[in-house]
C-alpha positions in Angstrom: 4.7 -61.5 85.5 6.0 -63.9 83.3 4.8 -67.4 83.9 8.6 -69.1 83.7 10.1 -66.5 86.2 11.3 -67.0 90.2 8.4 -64.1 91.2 5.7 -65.8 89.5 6.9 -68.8 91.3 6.6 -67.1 94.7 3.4 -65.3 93.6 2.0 -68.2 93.1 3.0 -69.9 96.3 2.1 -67.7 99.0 -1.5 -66.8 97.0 -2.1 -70.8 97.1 -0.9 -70.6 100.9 -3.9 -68.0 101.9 -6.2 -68.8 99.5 -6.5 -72.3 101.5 -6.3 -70.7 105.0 -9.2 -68.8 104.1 -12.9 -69.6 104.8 -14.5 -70.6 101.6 -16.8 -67.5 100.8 -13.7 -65.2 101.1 -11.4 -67.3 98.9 -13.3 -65.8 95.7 -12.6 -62.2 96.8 -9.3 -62.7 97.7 -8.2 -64.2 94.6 -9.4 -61.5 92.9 -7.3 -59.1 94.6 -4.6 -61.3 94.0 -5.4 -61.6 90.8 -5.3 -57.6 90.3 -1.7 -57.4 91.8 -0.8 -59.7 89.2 -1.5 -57.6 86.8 -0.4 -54.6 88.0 2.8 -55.9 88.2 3.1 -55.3 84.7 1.6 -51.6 84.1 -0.1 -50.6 86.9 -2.4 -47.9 84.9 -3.9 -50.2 82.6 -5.2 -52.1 85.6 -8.0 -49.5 85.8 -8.6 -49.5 82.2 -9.3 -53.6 82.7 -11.2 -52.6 85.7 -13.3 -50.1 83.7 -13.9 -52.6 80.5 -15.0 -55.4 82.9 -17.4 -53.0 85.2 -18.9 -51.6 81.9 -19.4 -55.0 80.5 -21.1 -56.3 83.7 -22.9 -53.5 84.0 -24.4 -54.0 80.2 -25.0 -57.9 81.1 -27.4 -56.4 83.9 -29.2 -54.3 81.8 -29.5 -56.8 79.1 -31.1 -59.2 81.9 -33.4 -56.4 83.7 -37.2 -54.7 82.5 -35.6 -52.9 79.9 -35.2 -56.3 77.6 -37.1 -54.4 74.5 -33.4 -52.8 74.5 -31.6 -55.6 75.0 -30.1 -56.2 71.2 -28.8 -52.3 71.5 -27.2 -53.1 74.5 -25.4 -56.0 73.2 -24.8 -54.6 69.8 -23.0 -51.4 72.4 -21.2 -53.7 74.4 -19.9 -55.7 71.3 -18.7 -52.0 69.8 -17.1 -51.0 73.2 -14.8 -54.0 74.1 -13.7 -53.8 70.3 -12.9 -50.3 70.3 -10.5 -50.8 73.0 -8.9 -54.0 71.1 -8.5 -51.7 67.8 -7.3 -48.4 69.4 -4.4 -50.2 70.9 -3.8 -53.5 69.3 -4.4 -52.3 65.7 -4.1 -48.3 65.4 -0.3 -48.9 64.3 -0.8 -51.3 61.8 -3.5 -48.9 60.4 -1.3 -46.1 60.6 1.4 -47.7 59.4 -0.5 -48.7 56.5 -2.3 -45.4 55.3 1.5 -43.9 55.2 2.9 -47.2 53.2 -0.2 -46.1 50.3 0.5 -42.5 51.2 3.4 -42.6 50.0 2.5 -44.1 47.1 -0.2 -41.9 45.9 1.0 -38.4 47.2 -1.3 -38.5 50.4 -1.1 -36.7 53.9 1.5 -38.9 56.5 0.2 -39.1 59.3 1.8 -39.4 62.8 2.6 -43.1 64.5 1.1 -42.5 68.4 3.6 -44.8 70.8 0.8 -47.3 72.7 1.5 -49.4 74.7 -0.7 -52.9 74.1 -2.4 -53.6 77.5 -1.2 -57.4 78.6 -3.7 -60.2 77.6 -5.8 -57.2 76.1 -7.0 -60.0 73.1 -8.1 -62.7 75.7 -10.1 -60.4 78.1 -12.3 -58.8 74.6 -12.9 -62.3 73.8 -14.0 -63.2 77.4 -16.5 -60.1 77.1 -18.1 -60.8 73.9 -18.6 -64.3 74.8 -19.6 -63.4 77.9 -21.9 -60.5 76.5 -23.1 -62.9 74.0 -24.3 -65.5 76.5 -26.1 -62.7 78.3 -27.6 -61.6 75.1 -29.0 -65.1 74.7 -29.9 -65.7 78.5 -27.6 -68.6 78.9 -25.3 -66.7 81.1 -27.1 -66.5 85.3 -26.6 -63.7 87.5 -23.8 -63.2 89.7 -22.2 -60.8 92.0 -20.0 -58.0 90.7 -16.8 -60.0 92.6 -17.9 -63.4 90.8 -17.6 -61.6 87.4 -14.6 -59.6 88.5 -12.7 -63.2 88.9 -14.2 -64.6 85.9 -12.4 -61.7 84.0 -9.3 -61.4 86.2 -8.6 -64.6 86.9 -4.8 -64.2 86.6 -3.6 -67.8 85.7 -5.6 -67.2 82.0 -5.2 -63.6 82.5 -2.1 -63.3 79.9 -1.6 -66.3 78.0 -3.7 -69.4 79.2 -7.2 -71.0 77.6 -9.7 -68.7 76.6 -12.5 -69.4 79.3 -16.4 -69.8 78.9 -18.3 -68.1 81.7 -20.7 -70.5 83.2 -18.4 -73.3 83.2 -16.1 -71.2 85.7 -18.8 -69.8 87.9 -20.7 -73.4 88.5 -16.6 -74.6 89.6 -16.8 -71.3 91.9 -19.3 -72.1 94.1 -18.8 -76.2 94.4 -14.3 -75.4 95.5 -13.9 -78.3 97.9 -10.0 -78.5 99.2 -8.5 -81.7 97.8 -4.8 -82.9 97.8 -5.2 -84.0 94.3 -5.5 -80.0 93.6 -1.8 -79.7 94.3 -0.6 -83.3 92.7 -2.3 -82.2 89.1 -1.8 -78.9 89.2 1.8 -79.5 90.1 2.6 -82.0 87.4 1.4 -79.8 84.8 3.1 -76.6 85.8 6.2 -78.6 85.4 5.5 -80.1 82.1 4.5 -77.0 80.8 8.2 -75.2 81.9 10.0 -78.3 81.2 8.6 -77.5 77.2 9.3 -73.6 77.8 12.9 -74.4 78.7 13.8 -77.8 77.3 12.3 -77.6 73.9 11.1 -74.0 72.6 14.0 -72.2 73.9 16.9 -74.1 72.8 15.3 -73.7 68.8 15.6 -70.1 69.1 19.4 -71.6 68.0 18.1 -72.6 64.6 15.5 -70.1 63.5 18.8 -67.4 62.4 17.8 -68.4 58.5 13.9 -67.1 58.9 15.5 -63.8 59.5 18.2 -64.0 57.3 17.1 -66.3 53.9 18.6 -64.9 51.2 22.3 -65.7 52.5 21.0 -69.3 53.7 21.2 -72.6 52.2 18.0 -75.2 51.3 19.0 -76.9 54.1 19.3 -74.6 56.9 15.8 -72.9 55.7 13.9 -76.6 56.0 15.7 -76.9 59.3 15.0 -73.6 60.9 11.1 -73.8 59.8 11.0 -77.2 61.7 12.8 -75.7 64.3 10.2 -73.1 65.0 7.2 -75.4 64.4 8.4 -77.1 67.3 9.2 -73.8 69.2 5.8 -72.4 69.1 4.4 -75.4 69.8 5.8 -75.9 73.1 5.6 -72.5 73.9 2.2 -72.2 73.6 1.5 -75.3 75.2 3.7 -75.3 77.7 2.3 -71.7 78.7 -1.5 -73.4 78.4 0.0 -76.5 80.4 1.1 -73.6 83.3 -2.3 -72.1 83.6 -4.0 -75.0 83.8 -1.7 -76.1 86.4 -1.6 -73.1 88.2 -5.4 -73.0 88.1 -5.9 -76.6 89.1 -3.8 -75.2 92.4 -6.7 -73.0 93.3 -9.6 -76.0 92.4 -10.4 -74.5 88.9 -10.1 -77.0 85.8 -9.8 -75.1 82.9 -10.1 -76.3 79.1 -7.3 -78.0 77.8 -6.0 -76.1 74.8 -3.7 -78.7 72.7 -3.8 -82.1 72.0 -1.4 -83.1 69.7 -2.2 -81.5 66.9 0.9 -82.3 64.7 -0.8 -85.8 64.3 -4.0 -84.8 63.0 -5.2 -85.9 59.4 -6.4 -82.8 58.0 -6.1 -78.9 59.0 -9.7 -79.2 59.9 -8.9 -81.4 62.5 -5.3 -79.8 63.7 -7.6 -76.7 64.1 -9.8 -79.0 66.5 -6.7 -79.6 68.5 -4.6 -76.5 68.4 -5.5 -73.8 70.6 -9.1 -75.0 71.1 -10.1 -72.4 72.9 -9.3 -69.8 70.9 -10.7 -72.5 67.8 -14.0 -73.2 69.6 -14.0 -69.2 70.0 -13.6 -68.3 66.3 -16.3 -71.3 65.4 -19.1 -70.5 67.8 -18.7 -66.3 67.5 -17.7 -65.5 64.3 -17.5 -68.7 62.0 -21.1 -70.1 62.6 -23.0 -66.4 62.9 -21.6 -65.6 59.3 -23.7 -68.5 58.4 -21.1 -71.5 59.2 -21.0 -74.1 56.3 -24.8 -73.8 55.8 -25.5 -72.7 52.4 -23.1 -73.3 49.4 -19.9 -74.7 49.0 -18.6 -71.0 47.9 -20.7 -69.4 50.5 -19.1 -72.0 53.8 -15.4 -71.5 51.6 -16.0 -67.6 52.0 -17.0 -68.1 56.2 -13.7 -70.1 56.7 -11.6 -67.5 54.6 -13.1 -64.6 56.8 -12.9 -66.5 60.4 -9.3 -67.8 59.7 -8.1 -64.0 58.9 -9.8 -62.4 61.7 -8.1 -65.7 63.2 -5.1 -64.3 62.0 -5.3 -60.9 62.9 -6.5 -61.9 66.8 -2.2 -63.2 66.8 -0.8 -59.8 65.6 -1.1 -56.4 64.2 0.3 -56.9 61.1 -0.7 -58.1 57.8 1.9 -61.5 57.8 -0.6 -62.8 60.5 -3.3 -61.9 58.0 -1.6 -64.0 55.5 -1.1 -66.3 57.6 -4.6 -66.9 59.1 -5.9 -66.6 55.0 -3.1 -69.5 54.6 -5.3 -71.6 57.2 -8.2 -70.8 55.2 -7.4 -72.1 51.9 -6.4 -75.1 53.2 -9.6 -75.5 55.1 -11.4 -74.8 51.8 -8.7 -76.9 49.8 -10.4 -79.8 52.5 -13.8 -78.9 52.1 -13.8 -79.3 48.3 -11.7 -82.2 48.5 -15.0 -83.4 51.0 -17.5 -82.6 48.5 -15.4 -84.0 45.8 -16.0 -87.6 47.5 -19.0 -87.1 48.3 -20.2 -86.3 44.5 -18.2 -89.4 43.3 -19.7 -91.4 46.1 -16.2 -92.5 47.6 -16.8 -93.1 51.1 -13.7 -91.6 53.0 -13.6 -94.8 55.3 -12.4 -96.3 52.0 -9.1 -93.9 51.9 -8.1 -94.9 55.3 -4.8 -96.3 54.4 -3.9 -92.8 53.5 -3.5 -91.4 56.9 0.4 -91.8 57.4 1.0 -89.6 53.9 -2.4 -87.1 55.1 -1.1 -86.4 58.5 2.9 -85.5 57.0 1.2 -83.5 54.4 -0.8 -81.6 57.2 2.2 -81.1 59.1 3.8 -79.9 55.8 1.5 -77.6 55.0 1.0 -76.4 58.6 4.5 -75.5 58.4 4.8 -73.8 55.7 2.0 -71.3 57.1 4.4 -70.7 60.4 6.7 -68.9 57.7 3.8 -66.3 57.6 3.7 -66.4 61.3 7.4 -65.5 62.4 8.8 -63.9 59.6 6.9 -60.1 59.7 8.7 -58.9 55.9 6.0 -60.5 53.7 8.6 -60.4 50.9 11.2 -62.4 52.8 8.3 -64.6 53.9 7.1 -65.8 50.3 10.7 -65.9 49.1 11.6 -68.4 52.0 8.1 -70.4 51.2 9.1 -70.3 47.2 12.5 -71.7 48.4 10.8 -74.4 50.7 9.0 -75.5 47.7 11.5 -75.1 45.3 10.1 -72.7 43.4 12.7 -70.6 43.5 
């Protein structure tokens, strides 16, 4: 179900409705079968294929947890290589594909045949759930809970699909403290229609102005700069306003989950537009692949080369296809662009607190360049997209 659509409304409603009548040890177990209608709404079949991941991964967490601990880094090293194997096969085969034939062709080599998949809905939030959650288990930070606990942490439909990217114990310890409350239903409410008021209001009414992305060789300077602002603020309140649903939807049922954008367009630097732009999915990349390749510990080339790596995979984690790998690389230089600019104070002992009257011109050059790097994000012809990015800067 789409989140902006008359049955998720209803859905919605009459889950809240029962959820409330029921006693308080039930409510858990019913939202999880609520929670697996929801799904199978959309594609019935992969329901079981969900079902299967999550009762493989809790199944692992136990084993990981139980006398044979001597094992445990197999186990985790397994679970890891399962729940990606699923995200490759059907998020990423065609890209693959699609790229042997492209150098295939080039070169003389076998083409091989494109298979029709079918990308399982909110497949890249539920492998994230799992490692995390199979990395807390890993490191014992993660307690022990019922197969129907788990099961809601991992089906939990308002972040099934396109809502914060949840942490495990956080939602458990809310799971068993639910009280009813009244101010449930005022928060929740108010956000749910913020976040469709940006859906409707704002992102949908720029579709209008984002014609020249698609079409830039036939459209003027002016209509390029507009259309690139246009779909900065697009995605923007889409992707809030879908993160402002969830968490209203899931305030309805007593769960606060993370907030996921806070204003990011008035941030100083792209280090700290990353800190507020989906920070769940920021926090993510930082604490599972960023700081285990060694974080910013080490040289300067060595933290530039982290950043490069986390911001594709970054990149990659948004699409199969290699504009979102440009696009995450973009996000990368700029973050090493910042972290030389950093150490560059720092050797001429200029204290930044010193540069302070900078911050109107450093927060409309983030903006600048964060726009720029939506060009790589919307427009999937990488040649259209660095012609419309030499026009932007007049380089062309």
């Amino acid at each position: 179900m789409i989140f902006n659509t008359w049955a998720f409304g209803l859905f919605l409603l009459l889950t809240v409705v029962v959820y409330w009548c029921l006693p308080g040890k039930w409510r858990h177990v019913f939202l999880l079968i609520a929670s697996f209608l929801f799904y199978a709404y959309y594609f019935p079949p992969y329901t079981f294929l969900i079902l299967f991941m999550a009762l493989v991964v809790y199944g692992l967490s136990l084993i990981m947890t139980s006398r044979m601990g001597r094992w445990r880094k197999t186990v985790f090293i397994l679970g890891i290589v399962f729940c990606l194997s699923f995200l490759v096969y059907y998020k990423y085969t065609k890209m693959i594909l699609r790229t042997w034939n492209e150098l295939a062709a080039v070169f003389q080599g076998p083409i091989l045949s494109i298979p029709d998949l079918l990308v399982p809905l909110g497949l890249s939030f539920f492998v994230f759930e799992f490692v995390h959650y199979l990395a807390d288990s890993y490191k014992g930070k993660a307690e022990k809970v019922s197969i129907t606990e788990f099961g809601l942490f991992a089906m939990f439909f308002p972040t099934l699909v396109a809502g914060p990217i949840k942490r495990f114990q956080p939602f458990i310890d809310q799971l068993r403290r639910i009280r009813f409350s009244w101010d449930h239903f005022t928060v929740g409410l108010q956000r749910i229609v913020i976040g469709i008021a940006k859906k409707v209001m704002i992102a949908d009414p720029m579709d209008h102005f984002l014609h020249p992305l698609f079409k830039p060789h036939s459209a003027t300077d002016a209509e390029l700069y507009a259309a690139v602002l246009a779909y900065a603020i697009k995605i923007y309140a889409d992707f809030s306003g879908y993160s402002d649903i969830a968490i209203g939807a899931a305030r309805l049922f007593g769960y606060q989950i993370p907030e996921n954008f806070l204003y990011p367009y008035f941030r100083r630097n792209i280090a700290e537009f990353w800190n507020h732009w989906h920070i769940s999915l920021s926090s993510w990349i930082r604490d599972y692949i960023y700081i285990p390749l060694g974080g910013s510990r080490g040289t300067l080339a060595f933290a530039i080369r982290n950043s490069l790596i986390a911001m594709a995979l970054s990149g990659l984690w948004h699409g199969a296809s290699w504009n979102f790998v440009v696009w995450g690389l973009w996000h990368g230089m700029g973050l090493a662009g910042l972290r030389i600019w950093n150490y560059g104070l720092k050797q001429a002992g200029i204290p930044k607190e010193k540069l302070s009257f900078l911050t109107p011109f450093s927060v409309l050059l983030t903006f600048s360049f964060v726009c720029v790097g939506w060009v790589f994000f919307v427009v999937t012809n990488l040649s259209d997209a660095f012609y419309i990015v030499m026009r932007i800067l007049q380089m062309k």
